[in-house]
matplotlib code that plots the C-alpha trace (Angstrom):
import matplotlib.pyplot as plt

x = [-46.0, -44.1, -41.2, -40.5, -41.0, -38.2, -36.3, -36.2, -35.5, -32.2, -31.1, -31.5, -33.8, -33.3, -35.5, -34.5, -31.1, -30.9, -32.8, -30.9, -27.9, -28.7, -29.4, -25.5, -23.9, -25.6, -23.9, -27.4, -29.5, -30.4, -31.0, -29.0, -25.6, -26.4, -28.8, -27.1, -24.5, -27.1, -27.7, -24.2, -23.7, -26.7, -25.5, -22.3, -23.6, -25.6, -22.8, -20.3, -23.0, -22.9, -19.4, -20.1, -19.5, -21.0, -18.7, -20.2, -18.8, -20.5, -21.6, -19.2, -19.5, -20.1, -22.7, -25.8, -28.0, -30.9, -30.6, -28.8, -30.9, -28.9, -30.8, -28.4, -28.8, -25.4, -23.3, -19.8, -20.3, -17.7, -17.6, -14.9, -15.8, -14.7, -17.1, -20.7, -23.5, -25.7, -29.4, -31.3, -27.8, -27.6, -24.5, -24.3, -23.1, -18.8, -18.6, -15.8, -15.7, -12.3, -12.0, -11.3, -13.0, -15.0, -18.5, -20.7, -23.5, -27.8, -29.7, -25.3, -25.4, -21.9, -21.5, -21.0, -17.6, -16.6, -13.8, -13.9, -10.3, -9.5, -9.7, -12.5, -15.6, -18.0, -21.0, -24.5, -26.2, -22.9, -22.4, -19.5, -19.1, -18.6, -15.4, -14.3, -11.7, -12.3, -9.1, -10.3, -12.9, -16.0, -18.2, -22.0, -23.5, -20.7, -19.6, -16.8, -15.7, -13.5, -10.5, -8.5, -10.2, -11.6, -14.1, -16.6, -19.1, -22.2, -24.3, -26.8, -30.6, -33.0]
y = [42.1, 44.7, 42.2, 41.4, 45.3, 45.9, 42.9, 44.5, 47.9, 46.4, 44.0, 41.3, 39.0, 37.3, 34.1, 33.4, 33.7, 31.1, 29.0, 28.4, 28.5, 25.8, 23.9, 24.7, 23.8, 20.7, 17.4, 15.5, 17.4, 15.9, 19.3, 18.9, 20.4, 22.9, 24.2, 24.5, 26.3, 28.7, 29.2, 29.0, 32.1, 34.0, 33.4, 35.4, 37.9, 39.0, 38.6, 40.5, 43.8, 43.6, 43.1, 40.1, 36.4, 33.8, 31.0, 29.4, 26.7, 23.5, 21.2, 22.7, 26.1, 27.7, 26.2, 27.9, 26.4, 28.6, 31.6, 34.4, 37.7, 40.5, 43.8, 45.8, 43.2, 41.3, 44.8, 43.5, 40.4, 37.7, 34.1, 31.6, 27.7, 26.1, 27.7, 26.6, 29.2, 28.2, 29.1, 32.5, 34.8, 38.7, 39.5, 43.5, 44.8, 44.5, 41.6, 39.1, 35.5, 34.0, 30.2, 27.4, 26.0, 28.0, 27.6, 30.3, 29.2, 29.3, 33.2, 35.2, 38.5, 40.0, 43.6, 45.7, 45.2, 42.2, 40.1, 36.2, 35.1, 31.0, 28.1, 29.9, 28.9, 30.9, 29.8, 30.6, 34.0, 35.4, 39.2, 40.5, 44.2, 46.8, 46.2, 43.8, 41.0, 37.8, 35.8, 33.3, 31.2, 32.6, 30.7, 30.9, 34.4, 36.1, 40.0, 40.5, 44.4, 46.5, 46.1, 44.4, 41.3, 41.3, 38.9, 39.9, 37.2, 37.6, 36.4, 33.6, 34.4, 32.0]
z = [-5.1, -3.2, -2.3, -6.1, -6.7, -4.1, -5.7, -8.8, -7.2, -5.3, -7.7, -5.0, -4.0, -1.3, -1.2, -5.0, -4.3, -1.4, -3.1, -6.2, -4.0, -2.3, -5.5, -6.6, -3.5, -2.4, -4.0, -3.0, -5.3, -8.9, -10.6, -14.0, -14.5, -16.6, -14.7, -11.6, -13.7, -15.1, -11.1, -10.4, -13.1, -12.1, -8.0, -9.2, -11.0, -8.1, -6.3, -8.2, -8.2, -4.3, -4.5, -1.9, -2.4, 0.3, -0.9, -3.5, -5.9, -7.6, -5.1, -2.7, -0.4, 3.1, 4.8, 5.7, 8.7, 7.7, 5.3, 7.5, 8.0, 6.1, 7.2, 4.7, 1.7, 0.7, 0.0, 1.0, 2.6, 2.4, 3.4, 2.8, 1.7, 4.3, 6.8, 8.8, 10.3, 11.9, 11.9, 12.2, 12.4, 11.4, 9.5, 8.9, 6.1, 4.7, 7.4, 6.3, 7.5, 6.5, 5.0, 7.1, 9.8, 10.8, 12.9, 13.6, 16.1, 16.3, 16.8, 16.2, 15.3, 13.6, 13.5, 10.4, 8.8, 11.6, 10.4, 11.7, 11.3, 10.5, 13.1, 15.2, 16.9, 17.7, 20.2, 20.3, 20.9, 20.8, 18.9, 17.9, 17.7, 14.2, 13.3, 16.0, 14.5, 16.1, 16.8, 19.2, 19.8, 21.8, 24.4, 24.1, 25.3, 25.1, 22.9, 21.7, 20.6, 19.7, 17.1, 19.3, 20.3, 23.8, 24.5, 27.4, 29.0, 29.5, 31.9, 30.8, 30.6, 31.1]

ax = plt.figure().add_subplot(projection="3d")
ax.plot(x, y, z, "-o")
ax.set_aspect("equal")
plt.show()
């Protein structure tokens, strides 16, 4: 009851919305045309309130491992088509993740208003920084921060 109260409050809610997206985007799924365009419609309408858009077409889009964890909701959030996370990331609020070819790796965390540029990888348990612009690709366990991309390693727990 309180998470549909919430829902209502934000204008967002979060299970429902990953769950008809992934009804639009996958080309496997039998759910009728129209109805995946009533989702498709209702997917941008949310989208369009949070001023956010997580790359959704008709059978086509960024792909989502897992649903990401968005601690702010989806206000300004940005993902091209052409573009893979992978499962259980954080992405902050006004982060943009540029189309094409772009991997995210497993348990990322991407700072609030983070921009991923094209053509970049980036590995796993890796966080990148408030405003950081990532130009490069980073290895696994590393941070990168700062505006002007530095990358700085971590050293791997176990």
């Amino acid at each position: 009851m309180q998470k549909k109260v919430l829902a209502w409050i934000h204008g967002y809610n979060h299970d429902k919305y990953w769950r008809r997206r992934n009804i639009v985007i996958n080309p496997q799924n039998k759910t009728p045309l129209l109805i995946k365009l009533y989702y498709l419609y209702w997917i941008k309408r949310i989208d369009a309130r949070h001023h956010c858009s997580f790359g959704t077409n008709v059978n086509a889009g960024s792909r989502f491992t897992t649903p990401p964890f968005l601690p702010h909701g989806p206000n300004g959030i940005v993902c091209g088509h052409d573009i893979i996370v992978g499962a259980y990331c954080t992405i902050y609020h006004q982060v943009t993740i540029a189309g094409g070819n772009v991997i995210i790796g497993d348990y990322c965390e991407l700072g609030t208003g983070a921009k991923i540029l094209p053509n970049v990888k980036i590995g796993n348990y890796c966080k990148v920084g408030a405003n950081a612009v990532v130009v490069e690709d980073m290895p696994d366990y590393s941070v990168c921060v700062m505006q002007k991309p530095r990358i700085i390693l971590k050293e791997q727990t176990k």
